[in-house]
C-alpha positions in Angstrom: 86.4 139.2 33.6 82.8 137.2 33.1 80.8 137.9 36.3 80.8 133.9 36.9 84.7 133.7 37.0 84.5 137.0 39.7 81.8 135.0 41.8 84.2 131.3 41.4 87.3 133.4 42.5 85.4 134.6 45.3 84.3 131.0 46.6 87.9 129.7 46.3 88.8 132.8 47.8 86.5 132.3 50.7 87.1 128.4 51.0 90.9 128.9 51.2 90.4 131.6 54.3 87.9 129.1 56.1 90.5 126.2 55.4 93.5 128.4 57.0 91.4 129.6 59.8 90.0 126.2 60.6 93.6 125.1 60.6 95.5 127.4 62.5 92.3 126.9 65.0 93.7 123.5 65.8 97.3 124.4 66.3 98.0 124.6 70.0 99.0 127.8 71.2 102.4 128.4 71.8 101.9 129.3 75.0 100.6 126.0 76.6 100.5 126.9 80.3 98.4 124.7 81.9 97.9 122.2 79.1 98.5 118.8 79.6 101.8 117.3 78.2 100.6 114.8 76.0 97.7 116.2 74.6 99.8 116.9 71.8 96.8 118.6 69.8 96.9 120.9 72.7 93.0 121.1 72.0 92.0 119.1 75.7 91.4 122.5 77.7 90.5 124.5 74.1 87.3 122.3 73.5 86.8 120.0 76.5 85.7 117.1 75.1 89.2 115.7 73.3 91.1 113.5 75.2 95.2 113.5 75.0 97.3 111.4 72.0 98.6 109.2 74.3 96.9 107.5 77.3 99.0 105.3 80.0 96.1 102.4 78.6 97.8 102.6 75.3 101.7 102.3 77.0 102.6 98.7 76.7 106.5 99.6 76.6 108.5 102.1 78.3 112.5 102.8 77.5 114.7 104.6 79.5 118.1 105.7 79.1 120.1 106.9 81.7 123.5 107.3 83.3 122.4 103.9 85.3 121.9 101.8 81.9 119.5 101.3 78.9 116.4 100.0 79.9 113.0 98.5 78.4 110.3 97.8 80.6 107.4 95.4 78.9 103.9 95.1 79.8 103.1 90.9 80.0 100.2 89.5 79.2 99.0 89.1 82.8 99.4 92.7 83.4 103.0 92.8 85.0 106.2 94.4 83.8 109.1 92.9 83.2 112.6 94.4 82.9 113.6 93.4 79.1 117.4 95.5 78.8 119.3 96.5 80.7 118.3 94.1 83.5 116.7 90.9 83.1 113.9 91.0 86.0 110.6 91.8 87.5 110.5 95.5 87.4 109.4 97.7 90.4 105.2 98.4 89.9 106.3 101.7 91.6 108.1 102.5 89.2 106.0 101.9 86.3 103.4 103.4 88.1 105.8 106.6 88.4 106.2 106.4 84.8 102.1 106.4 83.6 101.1 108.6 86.2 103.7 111.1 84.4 101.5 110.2 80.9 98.0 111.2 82.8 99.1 114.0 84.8 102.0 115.5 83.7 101.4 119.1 83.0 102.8 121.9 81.7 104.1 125.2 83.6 105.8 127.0 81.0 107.4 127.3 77.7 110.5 128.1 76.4 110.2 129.7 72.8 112.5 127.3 70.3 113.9 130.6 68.7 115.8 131.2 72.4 117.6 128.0 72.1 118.0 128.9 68.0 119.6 132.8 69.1 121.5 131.3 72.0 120.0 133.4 74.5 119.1 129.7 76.2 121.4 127.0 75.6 120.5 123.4 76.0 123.3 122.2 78.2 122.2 124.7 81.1 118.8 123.0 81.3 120.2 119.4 81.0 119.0 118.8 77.8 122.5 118.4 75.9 124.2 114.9 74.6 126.1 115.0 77.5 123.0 115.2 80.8 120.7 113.6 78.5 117.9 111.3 79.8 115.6 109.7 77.4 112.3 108.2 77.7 110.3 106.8 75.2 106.6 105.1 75.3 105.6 102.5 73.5 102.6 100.7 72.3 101.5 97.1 71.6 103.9 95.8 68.9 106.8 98.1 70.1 105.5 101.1 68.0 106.9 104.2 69.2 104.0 106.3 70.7 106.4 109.6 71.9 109.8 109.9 72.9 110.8 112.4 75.0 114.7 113.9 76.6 114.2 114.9 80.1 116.2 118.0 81.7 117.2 119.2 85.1 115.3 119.8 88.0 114.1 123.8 87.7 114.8 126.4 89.9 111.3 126.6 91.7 111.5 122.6 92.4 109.3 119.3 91.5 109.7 120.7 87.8 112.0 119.9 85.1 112.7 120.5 81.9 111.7 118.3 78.9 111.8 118.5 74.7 110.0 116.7 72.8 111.5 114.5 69.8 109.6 114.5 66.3 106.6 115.6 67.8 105.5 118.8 65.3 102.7 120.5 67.5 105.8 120.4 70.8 108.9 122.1 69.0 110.0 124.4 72.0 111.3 123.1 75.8 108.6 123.0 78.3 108.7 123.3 82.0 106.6 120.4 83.5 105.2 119.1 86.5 105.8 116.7 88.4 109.9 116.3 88.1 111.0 112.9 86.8 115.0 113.8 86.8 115.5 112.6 90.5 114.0 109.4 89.7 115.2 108.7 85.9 118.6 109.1 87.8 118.1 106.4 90.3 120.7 103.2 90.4 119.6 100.6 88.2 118.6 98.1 91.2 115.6 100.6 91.9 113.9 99.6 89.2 113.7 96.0 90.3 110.9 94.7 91.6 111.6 94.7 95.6 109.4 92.1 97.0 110.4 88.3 98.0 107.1 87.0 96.1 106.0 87.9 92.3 102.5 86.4 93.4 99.5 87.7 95.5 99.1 85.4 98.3 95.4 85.2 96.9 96.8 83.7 93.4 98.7 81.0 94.5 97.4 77.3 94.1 100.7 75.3 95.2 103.4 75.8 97.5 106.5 73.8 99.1 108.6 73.8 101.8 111.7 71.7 101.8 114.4 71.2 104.4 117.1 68.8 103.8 115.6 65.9 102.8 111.8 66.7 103.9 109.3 68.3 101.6 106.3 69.9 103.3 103.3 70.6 100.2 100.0 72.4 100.3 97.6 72.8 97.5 94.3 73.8 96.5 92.2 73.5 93.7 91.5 77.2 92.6 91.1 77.9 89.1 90.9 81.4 88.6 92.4 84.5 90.5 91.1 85.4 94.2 89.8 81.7 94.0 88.5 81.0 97.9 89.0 77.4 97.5 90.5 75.2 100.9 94.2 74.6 100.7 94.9 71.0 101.9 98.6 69.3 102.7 99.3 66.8 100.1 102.6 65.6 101.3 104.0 63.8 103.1 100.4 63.7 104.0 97.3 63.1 101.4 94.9 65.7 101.6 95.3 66.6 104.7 93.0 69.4 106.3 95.1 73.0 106.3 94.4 75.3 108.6 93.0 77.7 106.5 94.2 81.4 108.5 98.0 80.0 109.4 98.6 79.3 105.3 97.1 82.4 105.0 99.3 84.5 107.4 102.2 82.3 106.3 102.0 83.5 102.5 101.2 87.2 103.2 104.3 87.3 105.2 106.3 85.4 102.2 104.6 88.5 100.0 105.2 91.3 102.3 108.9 90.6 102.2 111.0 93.7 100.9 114.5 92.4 99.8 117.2 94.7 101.5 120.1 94.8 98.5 120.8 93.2 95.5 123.4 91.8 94.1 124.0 90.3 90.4 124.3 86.9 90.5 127.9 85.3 89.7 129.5 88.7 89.3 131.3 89.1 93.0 129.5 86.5 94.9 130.4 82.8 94.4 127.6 81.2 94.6 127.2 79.3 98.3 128.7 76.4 99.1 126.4 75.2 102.2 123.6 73.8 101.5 120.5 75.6 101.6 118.9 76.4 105.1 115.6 76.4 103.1 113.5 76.0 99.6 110.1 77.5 99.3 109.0 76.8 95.8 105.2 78.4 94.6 103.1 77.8 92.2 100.9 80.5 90.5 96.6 79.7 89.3 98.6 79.8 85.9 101.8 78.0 86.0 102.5 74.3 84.7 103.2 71.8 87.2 106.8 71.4 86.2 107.6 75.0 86.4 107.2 76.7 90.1 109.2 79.7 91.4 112.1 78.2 93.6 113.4 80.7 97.0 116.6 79.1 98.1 117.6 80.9 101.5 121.0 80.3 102.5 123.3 81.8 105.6 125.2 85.2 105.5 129.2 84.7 105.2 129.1 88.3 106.7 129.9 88.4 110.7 127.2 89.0 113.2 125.2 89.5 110.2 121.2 89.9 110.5 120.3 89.4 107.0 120.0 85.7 104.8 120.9 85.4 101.4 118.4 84.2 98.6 118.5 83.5 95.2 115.5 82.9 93.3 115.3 80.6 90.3 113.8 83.2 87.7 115.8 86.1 88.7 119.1 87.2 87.8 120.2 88.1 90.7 121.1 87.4 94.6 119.3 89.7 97.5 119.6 90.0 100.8 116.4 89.5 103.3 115.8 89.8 106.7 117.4 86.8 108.7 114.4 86.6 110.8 112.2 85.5 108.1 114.4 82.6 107.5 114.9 81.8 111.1 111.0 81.6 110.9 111.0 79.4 107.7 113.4 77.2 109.4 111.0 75.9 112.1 109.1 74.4 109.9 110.0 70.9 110.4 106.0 68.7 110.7 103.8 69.1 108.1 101.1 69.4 111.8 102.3 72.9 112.0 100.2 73.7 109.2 97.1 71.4 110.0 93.8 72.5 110.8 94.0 71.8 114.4 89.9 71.8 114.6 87.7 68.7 114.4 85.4 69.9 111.3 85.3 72.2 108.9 81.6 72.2 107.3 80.2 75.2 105.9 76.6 74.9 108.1 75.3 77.2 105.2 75.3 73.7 102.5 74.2 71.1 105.1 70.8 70.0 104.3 70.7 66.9 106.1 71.8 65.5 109.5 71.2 62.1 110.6 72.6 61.0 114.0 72.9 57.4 114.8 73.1 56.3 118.1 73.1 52.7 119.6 70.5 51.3 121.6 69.0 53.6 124.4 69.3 56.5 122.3 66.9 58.6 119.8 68.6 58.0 116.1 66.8 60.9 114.2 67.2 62.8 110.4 66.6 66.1 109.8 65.7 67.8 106.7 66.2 71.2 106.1 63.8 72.2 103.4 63.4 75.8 102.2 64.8 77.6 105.7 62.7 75.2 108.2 64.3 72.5 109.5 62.4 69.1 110.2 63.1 66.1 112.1 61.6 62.5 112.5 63.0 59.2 114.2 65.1 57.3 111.7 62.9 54.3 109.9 59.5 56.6 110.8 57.6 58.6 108.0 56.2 61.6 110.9 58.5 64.7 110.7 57.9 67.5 113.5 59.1 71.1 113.3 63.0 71.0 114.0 65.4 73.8 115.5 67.9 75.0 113.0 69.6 76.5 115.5 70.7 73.6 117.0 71.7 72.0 113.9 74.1 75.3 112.8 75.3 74.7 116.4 76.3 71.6 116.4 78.4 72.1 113.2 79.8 75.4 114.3 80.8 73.4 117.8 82.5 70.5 115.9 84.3 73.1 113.6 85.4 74.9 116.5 86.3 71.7 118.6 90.3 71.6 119.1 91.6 67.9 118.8 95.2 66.3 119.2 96.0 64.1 116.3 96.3 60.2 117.3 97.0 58.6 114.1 97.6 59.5 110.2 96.7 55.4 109.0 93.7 53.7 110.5 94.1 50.0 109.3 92.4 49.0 112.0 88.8 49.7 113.2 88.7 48.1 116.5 91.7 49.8 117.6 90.0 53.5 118.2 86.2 51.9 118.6 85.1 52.6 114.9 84.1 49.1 114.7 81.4 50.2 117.2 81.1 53.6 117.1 79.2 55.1 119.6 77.8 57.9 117.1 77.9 58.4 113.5 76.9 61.4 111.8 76.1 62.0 108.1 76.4 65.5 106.8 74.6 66.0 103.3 73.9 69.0 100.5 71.5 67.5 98.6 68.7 70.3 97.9 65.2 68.7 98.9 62.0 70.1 97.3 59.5 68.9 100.4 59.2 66.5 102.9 57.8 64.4 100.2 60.5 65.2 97.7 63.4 64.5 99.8 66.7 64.4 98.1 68.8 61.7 97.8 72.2 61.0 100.2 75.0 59.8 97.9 79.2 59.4 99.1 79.0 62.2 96.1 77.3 65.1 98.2 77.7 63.6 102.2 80.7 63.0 104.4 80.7 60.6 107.6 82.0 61.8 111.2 81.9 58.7 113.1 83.3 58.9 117.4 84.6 55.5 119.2 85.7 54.8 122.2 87.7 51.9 122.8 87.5 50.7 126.6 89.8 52.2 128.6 90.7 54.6 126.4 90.1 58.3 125.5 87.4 58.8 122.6 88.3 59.1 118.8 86.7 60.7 115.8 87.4 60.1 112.3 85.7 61.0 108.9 85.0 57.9 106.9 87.2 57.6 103.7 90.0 59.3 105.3 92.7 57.7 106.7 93.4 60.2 110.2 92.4 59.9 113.4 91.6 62.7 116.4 91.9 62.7 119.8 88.6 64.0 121.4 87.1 65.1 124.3 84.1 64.5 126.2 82.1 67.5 125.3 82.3 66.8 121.6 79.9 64.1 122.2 77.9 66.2 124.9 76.6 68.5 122.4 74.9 65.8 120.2 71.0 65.4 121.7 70.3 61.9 122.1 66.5 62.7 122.7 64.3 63.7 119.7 62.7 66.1 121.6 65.7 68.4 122.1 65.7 68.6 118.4 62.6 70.2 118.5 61.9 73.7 117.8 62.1 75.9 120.2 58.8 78.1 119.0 55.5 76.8 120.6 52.4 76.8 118.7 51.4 80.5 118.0 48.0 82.0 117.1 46.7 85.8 115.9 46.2 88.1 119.0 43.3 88.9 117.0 41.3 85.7 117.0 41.8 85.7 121.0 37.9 84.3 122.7 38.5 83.7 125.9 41.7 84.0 128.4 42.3 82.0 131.9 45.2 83.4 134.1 45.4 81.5 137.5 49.0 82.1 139.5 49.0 80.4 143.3 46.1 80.8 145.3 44.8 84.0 143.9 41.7 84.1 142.2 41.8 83.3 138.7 40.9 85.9 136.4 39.4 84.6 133.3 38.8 87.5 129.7 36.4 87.5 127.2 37.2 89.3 124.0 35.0 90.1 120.9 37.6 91.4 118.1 35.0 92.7 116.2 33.7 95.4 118.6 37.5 95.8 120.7 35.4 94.7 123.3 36.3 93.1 126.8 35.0 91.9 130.0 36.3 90.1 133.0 35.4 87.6 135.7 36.7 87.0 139.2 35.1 84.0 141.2 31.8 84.4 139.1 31.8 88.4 139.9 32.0 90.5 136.6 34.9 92.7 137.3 35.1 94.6 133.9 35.2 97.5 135.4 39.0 96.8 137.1 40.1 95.5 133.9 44.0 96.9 133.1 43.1 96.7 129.2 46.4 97.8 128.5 47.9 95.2 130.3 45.7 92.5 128.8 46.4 93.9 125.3 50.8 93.1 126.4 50.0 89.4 127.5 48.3 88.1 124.4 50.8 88.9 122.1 53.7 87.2 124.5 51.0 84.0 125.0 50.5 83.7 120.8 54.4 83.8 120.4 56.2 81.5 122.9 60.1 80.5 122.6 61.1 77.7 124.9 64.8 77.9 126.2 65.1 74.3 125.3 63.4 70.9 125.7 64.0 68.5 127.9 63.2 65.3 128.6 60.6 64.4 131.3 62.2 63.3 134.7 60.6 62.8 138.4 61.9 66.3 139.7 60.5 68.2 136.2 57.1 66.2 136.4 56.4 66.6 140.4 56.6 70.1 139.9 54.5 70.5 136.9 51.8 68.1 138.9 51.2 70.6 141.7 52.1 73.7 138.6 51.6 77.0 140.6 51.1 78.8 137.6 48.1 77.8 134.4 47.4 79.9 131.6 44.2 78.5 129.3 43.3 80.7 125.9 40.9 79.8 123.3 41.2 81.3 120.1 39.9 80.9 116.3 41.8 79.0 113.6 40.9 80.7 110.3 41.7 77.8 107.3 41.0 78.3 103.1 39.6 74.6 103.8 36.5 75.3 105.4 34.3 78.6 105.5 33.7 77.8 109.3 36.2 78.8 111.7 37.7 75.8 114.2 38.5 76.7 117.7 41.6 75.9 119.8 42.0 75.4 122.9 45.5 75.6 125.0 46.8 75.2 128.5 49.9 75.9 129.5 51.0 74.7 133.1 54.7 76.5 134.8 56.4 75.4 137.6 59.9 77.8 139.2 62.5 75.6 138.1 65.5 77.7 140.2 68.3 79.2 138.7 70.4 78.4 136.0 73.7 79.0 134.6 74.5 82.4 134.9 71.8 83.6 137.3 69.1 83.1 135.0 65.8 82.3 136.3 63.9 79.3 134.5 60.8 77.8 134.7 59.3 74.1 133.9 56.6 74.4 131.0 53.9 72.3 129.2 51.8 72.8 126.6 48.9 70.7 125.9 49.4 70.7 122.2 52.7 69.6 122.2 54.2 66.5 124.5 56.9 66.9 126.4 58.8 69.6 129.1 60.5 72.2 127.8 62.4 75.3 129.9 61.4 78.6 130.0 63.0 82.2 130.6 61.1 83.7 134.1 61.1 86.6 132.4 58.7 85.4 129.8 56.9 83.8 132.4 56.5 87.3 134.3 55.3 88.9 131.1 52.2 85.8 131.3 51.3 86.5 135.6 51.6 90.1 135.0 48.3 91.6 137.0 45.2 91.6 134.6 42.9 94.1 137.3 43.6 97.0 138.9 43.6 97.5 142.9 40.4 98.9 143.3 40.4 102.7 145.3 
């Protein structure tokens, strides 16, 4: 033999032992303790890195047969499963979650060599596995392509195991004995696999929904286009467009979807269907269904005696159940569609309001306010001067109104006169538009604004109504007592502040005590004090002086208020003045301006609550405003020491 046919015969030689141990390298053991079921490779714990032949992802169809029937369970295309054999219905997602859990997790505990079923030392009918105790369950993938079929046993000896064959699956010829055991639950009655709850929907992906007794129809609706959509339901009927109130629809529906039908019965096989009319009709609408094709609940009485369940039928399911008669008792109160209104004056979203103009008659400050950025600004309506506004009195006001409880007076307003809208003593006009400055304001349009307008007729308790909209509430005083009728309340609340660190000078004078008046150069942390003309540095509390000046640079008012005889006699004989001269750095000139301010506080008494306020004025702003005593304490607090 040539030396080159020796060396060939040794390649092929060597190439055919490679192939064979390669191959028989990828053949699962036949012992596969441990190993997953469906990694039918049996490589997943040999290598790590493979994942199993068959995935519950993959599973778009399940069959089961059973003693209980013939089943097929089908995946839809919004992710549900639907009972396609055996039963025609919405199958239980516990269930189907039993059933793709098995796929993931499913493991094996031990293996029954295919030559002890072949000798007969095992037989097939002692482990359930025979023609006769055989349960089948196949998975299936998109298309209805078989992806593995499997013949479940009995439960084993040492409990939550079974045993399970595998059919026309190469790599799985012998019996296994797997965890978890599916035998118990393969053998339920066919009604388990049903889909238990009242509702097919989530509460959250319903746009529509009906009630109807007799001859009245209750309907709410909202505009959501997508799943988990947060838009507003509204009552459409009998009413248009009614304001819902938001939390009852939304305990209303969850209850509707946390209903767990008691029993089942097939529909028309021993149950004529009823003969009274229906107690009830709730008819829903998913964010996907046509307009002509809701889900219809009919709820009708018990025939049984002394009965405390309610009978339903359900127009897309095969089938009559029983529910809890309570529910329906429930269902059956609704009789006005104002069970379901929002029983609350507004319901704006302070977050998108970017304007507010109040309009008041004569006597009163009409005003706008602007918000621009996240400052707020107001001016007098028909003026062009805007001054610093509190936003916290304009997300007060709004949060007030939505929280306002009102009676409804009318559903039609056809005439104006009747609840004072012909006059009204205040209007307000809510608007989004986005402004880009105070001289870039954004336009108001009937587009992006809404119109809450009060009247009160004489004689006659006051009214509120938003323009465009036919219904009219009953309100009470303090809905109008929240709305400032002076600019000045709209102010805001912070007074003029400066840097601690551009401090001069400093004038504390409480009653007749001898005012104390600091120097301060910031460059050298240097201070001195006066008393009467007397230098007094030496008595100086720095560290007390060093507390004040940050309180003086950053004063809050409690609120504003508008000047009266009692507020300005006090502040005329003011017990209490604080002067401060600091420096006002500006880009616009290299040399530094000085301010000067004075603050005068008069003992107000005590408030609401206990509180302690004090009359205030600041000569850089007009007007009085309020102020915490405690704030005022921080201002008096001793500036020298008690000499030794």
């Amino acid at each position: 033999m040539k030396i080159r046919t020796t060396i060939l015969l040794l390649l092929l030689t060597a190439g055919l032992l490679c192939y064979v141990f390669l191959h028989e390298r990828r053949q699962p053991p036949r012992n596969l303790a441990g190993y997953l079921v469906f990694d039918l490779e049996g490589d997943l714990l040999v290598e790590g890195k493979m994942t199993p032949e068959v995935t519950p992802e993959e599973v778009a169809g399940i069959d089961l047969k059973s003693g209980a029937g013939n089943f097929a369970f089908r995946k839809q295309d919004d992710g549900t499963w639907d009972i396609a054999r055996g039963l025609k219905d919405r199958a239980n997602p516990k269930a189907i979650t039993t059933m793709l859990d098995f796929v993931a997790k499913a493991k094996i505990l031990e293996t029954i060599d295919e030559d002890e079923v072949a000798s007969g030392r095992v037989r097939e009918s002692e482990l359930g596995l025979d023609d006769s105790n055989e349960i089948e369950l196949t998975y299936r993938k998109p298309g209805g392509g078989k992806l593995v079929s499997l013949r479940l046993g009995r439960t084993a000896p040492l409990g939550n195991a079974m045993y399970l064959r595998f059919d026309g699956v190469k790599s799985r010829r012998d019996i296994y004995l797997v965890h978890p055991d599916l035998h118990e639950f393969a053998a339920q009655p066919a009604d388990a696999y049903r889909d238990p709850s009242l509702l097919k929907y989530k509460p959250e992906n319903l746009r529509r929904v009906s009630v109807k007794r007799g001859e009245g129809v209750i309907e709410m609706s909202r505009p959501i286009t997508a799943p988990d959509d947060s838009s507003l339901w509204v009552i459409t009927r009998p009413l248009a467009n009614a304001r819902a109130d938001q939390d009852l629809v939304g305990k209303f529906l969850k209850e509707l979807a946390s209903t767990q039908i008691q029993s089942f019965t097939p529909a028309g096989s021993n149950t004529a269907a009823p003969t009274d009319p229906s107690i009830v009709e709730i008819t829903l609408w998913g964010v996907n269904d046509p307009d002509k094709k809701g889900s219809t609940l009919s709820f009708y009485p018990d025939p049984a005696a002394d009965s405390k369940s309610a009978l339903c039928r359900d127009s897309e399911r095969r089938a009559e159940f029983k529910v809890d008669k309570a529910l329906v008792d429930d269902l059956a109160q609704i009789d006005s569609p104002n069970i379901f209104r929002d029983q609350h004056l507004g319901n704006i979203d302070p977050s998108k309001v970017t304007f507010l103009e109040v309009q008041w008659p004569e006597g009163a400050d009409s005003v706008q306010l602007y918000r621009v950025g996240n400052n707020w600004y107001v001016r007098k309506t028909g003026t062009e001067d805007f001054l610093k506004a509190d936003g916290g009195r304009v997300v007060s006001l709004i949060n007030t109104l939505n929280e306002s409880e009102v009676d409804f007076a009318s559903d039609t307003l056809t005439d104006k006169a009747v609840f004072g809208f012909d006059k009204p003593i205040t209007t307000l006009i809510f608007a989004s538009s986005p402004h880009q400055s105070l001289k870039q304001l954004g336009p108001v349009t009937t587009e992006n604004s809404r119109v809450l307008r009060f009247g009160r007729p004489p004689g006659k308790p006051g009214y509120a109504n938003f323009a465009g909209e036919p219904y009219v509430y009953k309100v009470g005083p303090e809905a109008l007592q929240i709305i400032p009728q002076q600019i000045i309340r709209w102010r805001t609340l912070d007074l003029p502040s400066f840097d601690p660190q551009q401090l001069q000078t400093l004038h504390q004078a409480v009653g007749a005590s001898p005012p104390v008046d600091l120097a301060y150069k910031p460059l050298k942390f240097e201070w001195t004090a006066t008393r009467a003309g007397e230098d007094v540095t030496s008595l100086l509390n720095v560290q007390a002086a060093e507390r004040l000046v940050p309180v003086l640079a950053n004063l809050e008012v409690a609120s504003w208020q508008s000047e009266s005889e009692k507020s300005l006699e006090a502040l005329a004989q003011a017990p209490i003045v604080i002067e401060a001269t600091y420096e006002v750095l500006s880009v616009k000139s290299p040399t530094p301006k000085v301010e000067k301010i004075r603050l005068e506080f008069a003992p107000m008494g005590s408030a609401e609550g206990g509180r302690i306020l004090y009359y205030g004025r600041h000569s850089l702003v007009p007007g009085v405003f309020l102020i915490k005593g405690t704030t005022v304490q921080e201002l008096i607090q001793p500036l020298l020491k008690t000499p030794a």
